[in-house]
N, C-alpha and C positions, 0 to 999 in steps of 0.2 A: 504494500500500500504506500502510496505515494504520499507527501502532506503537504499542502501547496500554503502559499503565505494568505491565501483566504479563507482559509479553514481556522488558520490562527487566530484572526482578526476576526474569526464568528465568537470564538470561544472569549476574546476580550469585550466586542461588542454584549455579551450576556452578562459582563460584570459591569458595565454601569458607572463605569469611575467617573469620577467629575472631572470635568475640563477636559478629556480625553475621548478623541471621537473617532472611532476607526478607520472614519473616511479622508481624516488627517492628517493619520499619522505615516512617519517617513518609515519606510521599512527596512532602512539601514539606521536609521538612530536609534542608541538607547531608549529602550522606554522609559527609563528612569528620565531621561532628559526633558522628554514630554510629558508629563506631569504624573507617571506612575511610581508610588514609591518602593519600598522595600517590601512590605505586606501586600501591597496590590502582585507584586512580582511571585513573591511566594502562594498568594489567591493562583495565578496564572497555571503556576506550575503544576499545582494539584489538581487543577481542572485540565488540563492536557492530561494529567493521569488519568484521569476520569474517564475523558473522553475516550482517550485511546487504550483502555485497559493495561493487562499487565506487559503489554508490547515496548511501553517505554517505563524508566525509572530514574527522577534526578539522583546524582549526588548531590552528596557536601561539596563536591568542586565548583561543579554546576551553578549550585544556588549563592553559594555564598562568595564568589569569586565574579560574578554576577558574567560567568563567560558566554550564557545565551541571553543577553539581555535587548538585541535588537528582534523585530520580527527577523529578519532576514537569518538571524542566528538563531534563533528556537527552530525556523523552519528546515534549515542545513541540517541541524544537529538531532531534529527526529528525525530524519529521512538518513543521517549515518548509522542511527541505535542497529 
């Protein structure tokens, strides 16, 4: 299964964050840049899990290194798992 950068930006669009609007957002910038913060990133992460069952699983490197933090890098990096 493939995971396109619209799939991701469904899964952001269902979280609702303020000031942040999927239609936006640049999908090589941090999302942290644009207005999502550290909890909103970690919300993100588990809902990818969610969606995509046990096919994918962040680390500690992952999350807290913040190395998938653009869409363009969540998208890469489920489509490497």
């Amino acid at each position: 299964m493939t995971i396109t950068a619209n799939d991701v930006l469904e899964v952001l669009k269902d979280m609702d964050i303020d000031g942040l609007e999927a239609g936006d957002i640049n999908l090589d910038e941090s999302l942290l840049n644009q207005g999502m913060d550290s909890l909103d990133m970690m919300d993100l992460y588990f809902r990818l899990e969610e969606t995509y069952g046990k096919k994918i699983e962040f680390d500690d490197d992952t999350t807290q290194h913040a190395q998938w933090s653009s869409i363009t890098d969540i998208t890469n990096g489920l489509n490497s798992l």
